[in-house]
LUMLODO-988302 format. One line per field, with one value per residue (C-alpha): residue in one letter; chain; z, y, x. Coordinates in Angstrom, 2 decimals. Example, Ala and Ser with C-alpha at 12.3 -4.5 7.8 and 13.67 -1.06 7.14 Angstrom:
code	c(A; S)
unit	c(A; A)
z	c(7.80; 7.14)
y	c(-4.50; -1.06)
x	c(12.30; 13.67)
***
This chain:
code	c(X; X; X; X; X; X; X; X; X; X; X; X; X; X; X; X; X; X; X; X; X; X; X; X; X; X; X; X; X; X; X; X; X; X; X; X; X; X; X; X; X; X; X; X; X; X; X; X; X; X; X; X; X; X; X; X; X; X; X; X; X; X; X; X; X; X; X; X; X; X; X; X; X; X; X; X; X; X; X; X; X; X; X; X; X; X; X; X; X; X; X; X; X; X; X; X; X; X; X; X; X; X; X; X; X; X; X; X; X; X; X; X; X; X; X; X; X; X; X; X; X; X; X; X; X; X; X; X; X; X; X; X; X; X; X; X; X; X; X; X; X; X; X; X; X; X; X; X; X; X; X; X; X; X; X; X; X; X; X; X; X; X; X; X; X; X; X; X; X; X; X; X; X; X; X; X; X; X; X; X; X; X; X; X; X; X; X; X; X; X; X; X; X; X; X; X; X; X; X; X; X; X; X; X; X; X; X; X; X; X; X; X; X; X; X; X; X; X; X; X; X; X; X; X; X; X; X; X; X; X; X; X; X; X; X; X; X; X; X; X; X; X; X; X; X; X; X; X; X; X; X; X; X; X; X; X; X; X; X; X; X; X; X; X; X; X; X; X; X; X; X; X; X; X; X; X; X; X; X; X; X; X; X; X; X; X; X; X; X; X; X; X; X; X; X; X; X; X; X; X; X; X; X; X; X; X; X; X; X; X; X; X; X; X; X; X; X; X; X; X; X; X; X; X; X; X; X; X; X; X; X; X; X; X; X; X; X; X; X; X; X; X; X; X; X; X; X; X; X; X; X; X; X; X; X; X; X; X; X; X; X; X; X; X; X; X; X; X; X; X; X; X; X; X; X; X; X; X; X; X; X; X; X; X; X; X; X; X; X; X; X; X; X; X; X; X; X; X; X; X; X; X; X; X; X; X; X; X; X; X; X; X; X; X; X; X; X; X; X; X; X; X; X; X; X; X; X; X; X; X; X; X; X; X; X; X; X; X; X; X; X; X; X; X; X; X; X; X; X; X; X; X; X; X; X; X; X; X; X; X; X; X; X; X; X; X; X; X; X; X; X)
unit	c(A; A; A; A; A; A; A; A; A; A; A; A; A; A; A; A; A; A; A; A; A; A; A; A; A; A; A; A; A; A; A; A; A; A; A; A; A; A; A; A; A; A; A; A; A; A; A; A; A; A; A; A; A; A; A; A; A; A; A; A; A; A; A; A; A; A; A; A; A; A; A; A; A; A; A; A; A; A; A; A; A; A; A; A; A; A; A; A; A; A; A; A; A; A; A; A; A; A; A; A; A; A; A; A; A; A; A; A; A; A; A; A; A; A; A; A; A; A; A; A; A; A; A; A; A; A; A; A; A; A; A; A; A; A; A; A; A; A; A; A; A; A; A; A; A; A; A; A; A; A; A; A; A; A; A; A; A; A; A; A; A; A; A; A; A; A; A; A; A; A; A; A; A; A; A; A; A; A; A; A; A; A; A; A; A; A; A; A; A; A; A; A; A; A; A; A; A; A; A; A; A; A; A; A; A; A; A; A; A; A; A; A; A; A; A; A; A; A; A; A; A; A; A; A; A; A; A; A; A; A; A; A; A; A; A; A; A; A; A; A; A; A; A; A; A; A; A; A; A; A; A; A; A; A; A; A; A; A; A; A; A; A; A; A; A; A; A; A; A; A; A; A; A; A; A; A; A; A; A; A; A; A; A; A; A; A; A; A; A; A; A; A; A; A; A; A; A; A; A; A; A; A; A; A; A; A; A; A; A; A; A; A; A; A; A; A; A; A; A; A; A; A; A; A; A; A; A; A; A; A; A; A; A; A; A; A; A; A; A; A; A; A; A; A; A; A; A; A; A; A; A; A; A; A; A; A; A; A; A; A; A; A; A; A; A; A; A; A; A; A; A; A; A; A; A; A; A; A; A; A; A; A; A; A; A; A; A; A; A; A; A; A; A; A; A; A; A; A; A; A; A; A; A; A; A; A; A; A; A; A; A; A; A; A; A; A; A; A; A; A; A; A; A; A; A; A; A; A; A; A; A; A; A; A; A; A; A; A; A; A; A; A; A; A; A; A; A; A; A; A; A; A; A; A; A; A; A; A; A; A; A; A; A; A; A; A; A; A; A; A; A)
z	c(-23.83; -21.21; -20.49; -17.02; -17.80; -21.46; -21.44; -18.64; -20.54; -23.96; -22.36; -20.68; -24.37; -26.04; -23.41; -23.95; -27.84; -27.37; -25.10; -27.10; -30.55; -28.41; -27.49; -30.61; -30.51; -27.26; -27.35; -29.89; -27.85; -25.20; -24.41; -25.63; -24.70; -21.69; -22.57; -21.76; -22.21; -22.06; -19.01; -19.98; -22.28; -24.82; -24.29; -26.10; -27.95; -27.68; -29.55; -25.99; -22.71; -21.76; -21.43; -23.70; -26.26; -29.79; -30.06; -32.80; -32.34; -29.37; -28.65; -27.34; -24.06; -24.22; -26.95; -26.37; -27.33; -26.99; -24.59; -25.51; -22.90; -19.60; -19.05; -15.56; -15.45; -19.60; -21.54; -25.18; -27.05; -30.41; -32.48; -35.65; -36.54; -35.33; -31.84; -29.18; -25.96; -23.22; -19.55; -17.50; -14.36; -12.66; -14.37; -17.57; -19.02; -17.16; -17.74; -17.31; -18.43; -20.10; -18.05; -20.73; -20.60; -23.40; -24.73; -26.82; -29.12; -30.80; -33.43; -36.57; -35.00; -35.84; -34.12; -34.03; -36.43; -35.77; -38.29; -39.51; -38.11; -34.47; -35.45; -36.52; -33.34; -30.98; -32.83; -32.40; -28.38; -28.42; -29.93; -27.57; -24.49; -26.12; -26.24; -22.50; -20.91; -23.18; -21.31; -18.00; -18.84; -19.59; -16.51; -14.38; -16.34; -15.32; -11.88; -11.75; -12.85; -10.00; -7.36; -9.39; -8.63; -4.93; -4.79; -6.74; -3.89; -1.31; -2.57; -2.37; 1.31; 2.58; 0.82; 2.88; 5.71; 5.30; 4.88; 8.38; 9.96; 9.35; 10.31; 13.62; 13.77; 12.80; 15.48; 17.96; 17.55; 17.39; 20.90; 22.33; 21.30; 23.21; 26.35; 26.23; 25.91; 28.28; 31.14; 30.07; 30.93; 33.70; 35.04; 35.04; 36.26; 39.33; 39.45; 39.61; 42.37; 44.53; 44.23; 44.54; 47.79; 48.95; 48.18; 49.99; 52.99; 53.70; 53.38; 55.61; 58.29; 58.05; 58.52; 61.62; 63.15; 62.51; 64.14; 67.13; 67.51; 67.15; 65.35; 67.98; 67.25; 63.49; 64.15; 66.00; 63.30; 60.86; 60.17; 60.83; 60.86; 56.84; 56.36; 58.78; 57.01; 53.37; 54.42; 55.81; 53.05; 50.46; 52.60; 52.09; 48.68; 48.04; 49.90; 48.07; 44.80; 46.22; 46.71; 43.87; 41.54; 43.69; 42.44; 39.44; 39.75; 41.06; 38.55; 35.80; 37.85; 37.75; 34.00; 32.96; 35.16; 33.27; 30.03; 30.89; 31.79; 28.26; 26.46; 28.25; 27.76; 24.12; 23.53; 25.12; 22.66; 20.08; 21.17; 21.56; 18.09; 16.87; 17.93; 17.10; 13.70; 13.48; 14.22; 11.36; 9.05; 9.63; 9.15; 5.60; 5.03; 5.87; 3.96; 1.07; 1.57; 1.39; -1.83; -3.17; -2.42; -4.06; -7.14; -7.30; -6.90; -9.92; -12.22; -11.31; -12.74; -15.70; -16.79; -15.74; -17.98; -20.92; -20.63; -21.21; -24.11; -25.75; -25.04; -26.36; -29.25; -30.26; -30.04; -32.26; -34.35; -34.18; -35.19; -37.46; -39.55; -38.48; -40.04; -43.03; -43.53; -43.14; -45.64; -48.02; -47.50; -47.32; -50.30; -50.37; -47.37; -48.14; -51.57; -49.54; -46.92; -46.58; -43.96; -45.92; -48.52; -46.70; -45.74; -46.32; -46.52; -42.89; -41.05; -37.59; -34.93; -32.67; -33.94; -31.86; -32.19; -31.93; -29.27; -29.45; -32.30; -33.09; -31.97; -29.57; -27.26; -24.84; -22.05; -21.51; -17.81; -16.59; -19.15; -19.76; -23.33; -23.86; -26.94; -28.29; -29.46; -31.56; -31.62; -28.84; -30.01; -27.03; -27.32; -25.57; -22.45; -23.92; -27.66; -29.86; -30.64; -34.27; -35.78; -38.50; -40.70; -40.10; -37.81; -34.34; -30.82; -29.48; -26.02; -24.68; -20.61; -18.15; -19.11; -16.64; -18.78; -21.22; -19.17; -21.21; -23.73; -27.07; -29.71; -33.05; -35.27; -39.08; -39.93; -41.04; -38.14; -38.17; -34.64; -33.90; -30.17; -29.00; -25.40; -22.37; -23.23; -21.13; -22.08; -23.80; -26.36; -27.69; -25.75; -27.14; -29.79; -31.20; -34.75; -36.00; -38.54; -40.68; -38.88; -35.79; -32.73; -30.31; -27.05; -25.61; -24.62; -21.29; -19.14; -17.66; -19.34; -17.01; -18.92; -16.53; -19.80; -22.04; -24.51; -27.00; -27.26; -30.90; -32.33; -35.37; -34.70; -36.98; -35.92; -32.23; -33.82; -33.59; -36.37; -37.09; -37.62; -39.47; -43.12; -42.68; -42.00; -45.22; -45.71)
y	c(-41.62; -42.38; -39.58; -40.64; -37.22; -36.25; -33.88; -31.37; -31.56; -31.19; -27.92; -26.49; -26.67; -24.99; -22.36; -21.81; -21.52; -18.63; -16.90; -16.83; -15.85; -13.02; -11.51; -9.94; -7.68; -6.47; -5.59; -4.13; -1.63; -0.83; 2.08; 4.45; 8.09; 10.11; 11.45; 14.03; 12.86; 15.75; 15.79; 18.75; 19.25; 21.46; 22.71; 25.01; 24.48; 27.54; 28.89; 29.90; 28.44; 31.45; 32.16; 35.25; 33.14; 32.46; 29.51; 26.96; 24.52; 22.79; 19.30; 17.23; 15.12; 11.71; 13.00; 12.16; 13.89; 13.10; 15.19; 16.65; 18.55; 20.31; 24.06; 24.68; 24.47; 24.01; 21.34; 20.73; 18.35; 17.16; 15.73; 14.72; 18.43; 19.79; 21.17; 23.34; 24.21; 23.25; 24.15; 20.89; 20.53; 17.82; 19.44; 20.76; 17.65; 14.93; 13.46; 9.90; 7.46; 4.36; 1.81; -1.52; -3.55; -3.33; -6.49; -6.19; -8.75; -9.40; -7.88; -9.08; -11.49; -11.23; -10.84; -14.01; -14.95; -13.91; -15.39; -13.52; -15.26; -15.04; -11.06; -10.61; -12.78; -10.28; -7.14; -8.26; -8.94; -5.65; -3.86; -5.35; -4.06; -0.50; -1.09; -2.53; 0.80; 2.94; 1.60; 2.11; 5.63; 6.58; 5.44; 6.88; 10.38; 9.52; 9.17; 12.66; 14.56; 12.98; 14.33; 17.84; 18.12; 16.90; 19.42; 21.95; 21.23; 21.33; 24.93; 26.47; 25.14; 26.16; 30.05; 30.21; 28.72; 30.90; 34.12; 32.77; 32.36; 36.33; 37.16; 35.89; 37.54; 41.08; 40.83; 39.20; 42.41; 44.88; 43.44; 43.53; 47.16; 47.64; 45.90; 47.76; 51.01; 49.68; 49.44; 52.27; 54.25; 52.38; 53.05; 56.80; 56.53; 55.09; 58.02; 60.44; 58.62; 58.41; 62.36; 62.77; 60.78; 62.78; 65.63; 65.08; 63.36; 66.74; 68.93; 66.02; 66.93; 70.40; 70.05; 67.80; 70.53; 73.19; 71.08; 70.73; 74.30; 75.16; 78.01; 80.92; 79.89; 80.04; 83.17; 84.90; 83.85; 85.26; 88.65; 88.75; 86.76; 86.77; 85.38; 82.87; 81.31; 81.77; 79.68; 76.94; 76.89; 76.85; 74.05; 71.88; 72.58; 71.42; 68.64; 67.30; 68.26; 66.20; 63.50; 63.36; 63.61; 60.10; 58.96; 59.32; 57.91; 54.69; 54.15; 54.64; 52.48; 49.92; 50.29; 50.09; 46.60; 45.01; 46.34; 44.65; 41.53; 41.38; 42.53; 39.71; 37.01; 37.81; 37.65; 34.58; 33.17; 34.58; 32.92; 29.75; 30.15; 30.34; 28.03; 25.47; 26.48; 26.68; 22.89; 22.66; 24.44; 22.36; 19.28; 20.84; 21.73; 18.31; 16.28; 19.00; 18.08; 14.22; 14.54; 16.65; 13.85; 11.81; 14.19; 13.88; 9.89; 9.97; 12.00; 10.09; 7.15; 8.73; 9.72; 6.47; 5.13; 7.61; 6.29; 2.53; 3.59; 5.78; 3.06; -0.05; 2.34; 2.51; -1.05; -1.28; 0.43; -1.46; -4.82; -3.19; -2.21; -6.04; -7.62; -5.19; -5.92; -9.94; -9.79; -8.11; -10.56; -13.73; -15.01; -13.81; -15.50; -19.11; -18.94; -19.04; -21.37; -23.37; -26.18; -28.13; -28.68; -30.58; -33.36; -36.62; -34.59; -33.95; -35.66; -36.89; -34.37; -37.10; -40.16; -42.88; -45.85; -44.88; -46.43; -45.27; -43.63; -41.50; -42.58; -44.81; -47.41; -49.77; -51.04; -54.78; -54.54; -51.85; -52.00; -48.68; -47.26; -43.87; -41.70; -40.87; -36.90; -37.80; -40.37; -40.95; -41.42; -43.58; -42.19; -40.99; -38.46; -35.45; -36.34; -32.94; -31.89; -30.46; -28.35; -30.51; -27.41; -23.30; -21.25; -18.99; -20.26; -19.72; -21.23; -22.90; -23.40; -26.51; -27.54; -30.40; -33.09; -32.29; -31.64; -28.65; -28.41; -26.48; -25.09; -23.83; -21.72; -22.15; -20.43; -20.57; -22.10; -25.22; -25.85; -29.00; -29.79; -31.41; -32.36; -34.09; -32.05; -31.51; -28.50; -25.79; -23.77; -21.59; -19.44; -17.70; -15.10; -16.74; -17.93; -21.69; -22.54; -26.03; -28.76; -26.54; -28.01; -26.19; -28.57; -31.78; -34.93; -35.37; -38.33; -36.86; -38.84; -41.11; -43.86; -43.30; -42.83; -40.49; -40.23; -37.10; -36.65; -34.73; -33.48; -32.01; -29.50; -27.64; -25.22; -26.76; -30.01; -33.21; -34.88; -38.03; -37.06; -40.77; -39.85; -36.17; -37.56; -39.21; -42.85)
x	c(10.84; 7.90; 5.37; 3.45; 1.60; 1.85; -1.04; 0.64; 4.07; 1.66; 0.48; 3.26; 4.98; 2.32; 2.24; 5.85; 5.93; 2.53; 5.06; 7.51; 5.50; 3.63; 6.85; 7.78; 5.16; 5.18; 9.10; 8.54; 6.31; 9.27; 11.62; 8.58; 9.93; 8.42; 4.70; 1.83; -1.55; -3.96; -6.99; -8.61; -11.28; -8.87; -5.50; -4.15; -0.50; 1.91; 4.80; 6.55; 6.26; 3.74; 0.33; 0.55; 2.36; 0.82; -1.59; -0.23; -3.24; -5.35; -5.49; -8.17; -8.80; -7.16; -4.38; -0.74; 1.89; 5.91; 7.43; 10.55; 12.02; 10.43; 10.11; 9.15; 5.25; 5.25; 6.11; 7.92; 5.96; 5.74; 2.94; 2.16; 1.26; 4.67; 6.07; 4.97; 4.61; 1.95; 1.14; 1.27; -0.80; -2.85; -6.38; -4.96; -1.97; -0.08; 3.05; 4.20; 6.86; 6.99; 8.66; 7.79; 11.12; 14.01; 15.19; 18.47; 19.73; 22.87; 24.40; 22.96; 20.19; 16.77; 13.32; 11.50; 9.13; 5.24; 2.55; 0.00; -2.72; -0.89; -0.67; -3.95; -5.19; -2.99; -4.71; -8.21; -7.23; -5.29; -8.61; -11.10; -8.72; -9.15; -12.52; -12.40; -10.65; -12.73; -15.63; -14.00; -13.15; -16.37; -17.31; -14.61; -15.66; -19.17; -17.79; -15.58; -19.01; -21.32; -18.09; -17.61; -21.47; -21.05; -18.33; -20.72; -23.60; -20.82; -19.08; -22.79; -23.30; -19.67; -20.76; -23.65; -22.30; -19.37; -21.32; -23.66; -20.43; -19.39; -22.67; -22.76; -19.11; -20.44; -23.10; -21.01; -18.79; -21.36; -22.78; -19.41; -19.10; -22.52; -21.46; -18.18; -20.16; -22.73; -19.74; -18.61; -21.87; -22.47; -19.10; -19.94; -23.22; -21.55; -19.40; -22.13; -23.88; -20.68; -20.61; -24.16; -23.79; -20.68; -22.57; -26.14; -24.14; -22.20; -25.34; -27.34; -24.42; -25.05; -28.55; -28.31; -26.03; -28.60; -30.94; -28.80; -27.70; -31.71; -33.66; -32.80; -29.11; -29.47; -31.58; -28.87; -26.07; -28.28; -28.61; -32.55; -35.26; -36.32; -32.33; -32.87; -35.44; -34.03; -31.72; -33.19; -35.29; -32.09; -30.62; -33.55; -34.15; -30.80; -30.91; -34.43; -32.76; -29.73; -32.13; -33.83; -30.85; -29.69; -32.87; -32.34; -28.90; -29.93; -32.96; -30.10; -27.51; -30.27; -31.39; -27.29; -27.09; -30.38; -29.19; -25.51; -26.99; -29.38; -26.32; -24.46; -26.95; -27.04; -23.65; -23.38; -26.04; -24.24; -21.22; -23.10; -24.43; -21.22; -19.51; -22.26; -21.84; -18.21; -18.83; -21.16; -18.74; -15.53; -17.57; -18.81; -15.40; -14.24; -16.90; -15.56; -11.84; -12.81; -14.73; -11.97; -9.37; -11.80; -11.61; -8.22; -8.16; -10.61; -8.86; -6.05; -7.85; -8.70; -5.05; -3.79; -6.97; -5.97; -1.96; -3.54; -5.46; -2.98; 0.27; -2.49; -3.48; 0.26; 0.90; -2.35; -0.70; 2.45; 0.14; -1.47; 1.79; 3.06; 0.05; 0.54; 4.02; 3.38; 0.72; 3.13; 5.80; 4.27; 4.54; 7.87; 8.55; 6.87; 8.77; 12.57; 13.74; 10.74; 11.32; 8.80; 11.40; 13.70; 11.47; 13.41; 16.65; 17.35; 20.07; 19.65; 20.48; 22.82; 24.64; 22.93; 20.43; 16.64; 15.17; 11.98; 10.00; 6.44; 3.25; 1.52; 3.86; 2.45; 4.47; 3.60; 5.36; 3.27; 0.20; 0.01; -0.49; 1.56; 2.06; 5.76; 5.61; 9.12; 11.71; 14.15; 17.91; 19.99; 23.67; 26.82; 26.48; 28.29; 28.07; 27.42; 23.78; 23.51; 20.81; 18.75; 17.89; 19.08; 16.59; 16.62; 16.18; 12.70; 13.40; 16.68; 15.65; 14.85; 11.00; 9.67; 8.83; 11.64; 14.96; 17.13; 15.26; 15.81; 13.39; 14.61; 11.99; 12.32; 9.93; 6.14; 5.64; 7.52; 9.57; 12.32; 12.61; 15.52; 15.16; 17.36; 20.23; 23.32; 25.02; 23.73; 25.77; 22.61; 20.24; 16.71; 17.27; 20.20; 20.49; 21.59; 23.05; 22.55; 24.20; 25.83; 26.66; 24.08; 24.46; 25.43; 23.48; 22.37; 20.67; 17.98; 15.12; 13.22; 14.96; 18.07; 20.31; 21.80; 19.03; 17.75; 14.38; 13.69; 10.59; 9.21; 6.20; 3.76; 1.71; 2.06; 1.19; 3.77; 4.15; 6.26; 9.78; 10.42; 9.97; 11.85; 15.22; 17.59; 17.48)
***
C-alpha cells in the first residue's frame, strides 16, 4: 500500500478512533427527562400546587429538579429529597428540555469500550467546562445586578417624573376651571352692561325730549313748579347713577378680559410644560422598557448558563461513576479476553499473498521512502474478510486514505483495521465474532488491485502485525 500523504491519513484515523471512544460517554448523557432549574434566590417546595399549600423544603438558585408533570403555573418535580410542587415563572423556576440525541443499539450488543485513562481525561475536560460556565455565570449575575440597579435608578426617575406629570395635570385643570369661571363672569358682566346701556339710552331719550319740549312745557305738565324740578332732578340723578354703574361695568368688562388673557397665557404654558415633559417621560419610559428587555435577555442567559452547568454536572457524574466502575473492573477485565494473548495465534484475515508488509518501503522508480502502517494482502475482488480475533465495530465507513474501512475494538485498547474493502457486512456497534466473515475485498488501493490493507493498533500506535499471525 503507498501513502503519498501518510501523516493526514495518520491523523484523520486517530481523529476517528477519539470519536468513537468519546461517544460512550456522551450517549450515555441522552434522552434526560424534561427539567426546572430554579432562577430565584429560594423557592419554596409545596405539598399542593398553591400558594397557601404546606412548604416541604426550599431549593436553591442553580438546583435542578426532574419535572414530572405540569400544573398550570406549578410544577411536579422530584428531587433527591422527594416530590413536590413549585410555581414556575421566568423570575422564580424555568423549564427546559433535553434534546441530546438517543442512540439505540441492538439487542444484546454492547457499549463500546472506554479506558480509564480516556474516562478520567473526559472528566477532568468535563470539570474545567463547569468551572468555565461557572465563571460566566458569575459574570452574567454580575451583569443582571448592574441592569436591576439601572432599572432601580430608572423606577425612581419615572416616580418623579410620573408624580411632575400629575402635577402639571392638576394645575392644568385647576386653570381651566378658572378660565371657565373667568368666561363665565365675564359673560355676565357683559350682560349687565348691555342692560345698563338699554337702560341709560332710554332715560338719555327722555331727557333729550324734555329738552326739546322746554322747561315751561315740563312746567305746565307738572303739577307746580317744586314738581317740575323734582323731577328733573330725579331724571338726572338716574341718569349719572346710570352712568356710573356703566362705569363700573366697563372697568370690570376690562379686568375679566386681562384676567382671561393671564389665565390663557398660563394655561398655554402649562400646556407647553406638559407636553415637553410628556416627551421627557416616554423617553424615560422607553430607555426603561430597553433595559428591561435587557433584563430579560440576561436572565435568559443565566438559566440557559444554569441548564449547562446542571446537564455537564450530570454527565460529571456519569464519568465519575464510569471511572469508578472501570477502576473496579480492570483487573477483571485485563484477566479475560486479552488480545495480547493471541499474539502468534491469529490467522490472516484474507487468503492471499502479502505484497507488502510493516515498516519503511522505498520505491526505487520514484525515490521516495514511505512507511507501511500494516501488511497489504493482494487477493480476489469479492473474496470474504474474516475477523482475526472476537470484538465490536468502532467504525465501518469510507475514510480517504483507507477506502471502506473497518475497525474492530478488542478491548484494552487494541484495534485491527482492515481497509480497501468492498462490501460491508458489519456496521459500528456491532459485535464479531472469531473468524466471521464481516466484508468483501475491494480494489480501491492506489495499487489499482484488489488488495486488503490490515493493521494491528495499540493505543493508536501501529505495530507490526508479522509476528501476531500463526506460522
Amino acid at each position: 500500500m503507498f501513502f503519498v500523504s501518510s501523516r493526514i491519513y495518520e491523523r484523520s484515523l486517530l481523529l476517528i478512533l477519539g470519536m468513537c471512544l468519546l461517544w460512550g460517554p456522551v450517549a450515555a448523557l441522552a434522552g434526560e427527562p424534561d427539567r426546572a432549574v430554579v432562577v430565584a434566590d429560594t423557592l419554596n417546595v409545596r405539598r399542593h400546587p398553591k400558594a397557601s399549600a404546606e412548604v416541604l423544603w426550599t431549593l436553591s438558585r442553580g438546583d435542578v429538579a426532574r419535572v414530572e408533570r405540569r400544573a398550570g403555573s406549578w410544577a411536579l418535580v422530584r428531587v433527591d429529597r422527594g416530590r413536590g410542587y413549585i410555581a414556575v415563572s421566568e423570575r422564580l423556576a424555568v423549564l427546559y428540555t433535553e434534546k441530546a440525541p438517543r442512540t439505540e443499539k441492538k439487542k444484546g450488543s454492547k457499549a463500546a469500550p472506554v479506558s480509564e485513562k480516556k474516562a478520567k481525561t473526559s472528566l477532568v475536560g468535563i470539570r474545567e467546562a463547569v468551572r468555565t460556565e461557572e465563571r460566566k455565570l458569575l459574570a452574567v449575575r454580575k451583569e443582571e445586578r448592574a441592569v436591576i440597579r439601572e432599572l432601580d435608578r430608572f423606577n425612581a426617575s419615572l416616580a418623579q417624573a410620573r408624580k411632575k406629570e400629575r402635577e402639571l395635570n392638576r394645575k392644568l385643570s385647576a386653570v381651566e376651571a378658572k378660565v371657565g369661571e373667568a368666561l363665565k363672569a365675564k359673560a355676565r358682566v357683559e350682560a349687565d352692561i348691555r342692560t345698563g346701556r338699554k337702560h341709560l339710552m332710554a332715560r338719555l331719550a327722555a331727557y333729550h325730549k324734555l329738552n326739546q319740549i322746554g322747561e315751561m312745557n315740563t312746567f305746565a305738565a307738572s303739577g307746580s313748579f317744586h314738581d317740575m324740578v323734582v323731577k328733573k332732578k330725579a331724571l338726572a340723578r338716574i341718569m349719572g347713577s346710570d352712568a356710573v354703574l356703566l362705569t363700573r361695568y366697563t372697568v370690570l368688562l376690562r379686568e375679566r378680559e386681562a384676567a382671561e388673557s393671564r389665565l390663557a397665557a398660563e394655561r398655554s404654558a402649562l400646556a407647553a410644560a406638559a407636553t415637553a415633559h410628556g416627551k421627557v417621560l416616554a423617553d424615560v419610559e422607553a430607555r426603561y422598557r430597553k433595559r428591561a428587555a435587557m433584563l430579560k435577555e440576561v436572565r435568559e442567559k443565566e438559566v440557559l448558563s444554569l441548564a449547562a452547568i446542571a446537564e455537564m454536572k450530570q454527565a460529571e457524574r456519569v464519568l465519575e461513576a464510569k471511572v469508578r466502575e472501570l477502576a473496579r473492573t480492570r483487573k477483571a477485565l485485563a484477566a479475560k479476553n486479552r488480545f495480547v494473548r493471541y499474539k502468534g495465534l491469529l490467522k490472516y484475515p484474507v487468503t492471499g499473498k502479502i505484497i507488502k508488509t510493516f515498516g519503511r518501503h522505498k520505491d526505487p522508480r520514484m525515490n521516495v521512502t514511505t512507511f507501511e502502517n500494516g501488511i497489504s494482502i493482494r487477493t480476489q475482488r469479492g473474496e470474504p474478510v474474516r475477523a482475526v480475533t472476537s470484538g465490536e465495530v468502532l467504525f465501518a465507513d469510507w475514510l480517504q486514505g483507507y477506502g471502506n474501512l473497518i475497525i474492530v475494538n478488542h478491548g484494552e485498547s487494541w484495534y485491527t483495521l482492515y481497509a480497501h474493502t468492498d462490501e460491508m457486512f458489519k456496521k459500528k456497534g456491532d459485535r464479531v465474532d472469531t473468524r466471521e466473515v464481516i466484508a468483501t475485498v475491494g480494489d480501491s488501493s492506489l495499487s489499482g488491485y484488489p488488495d486488503l490493507h490490515f493493521e494491528i493498533r495499540h493505543h493508536g500506535k501501529p505495530l507490526n502485525p508479522g509476528p501476531w499471525f500463526k506460522k
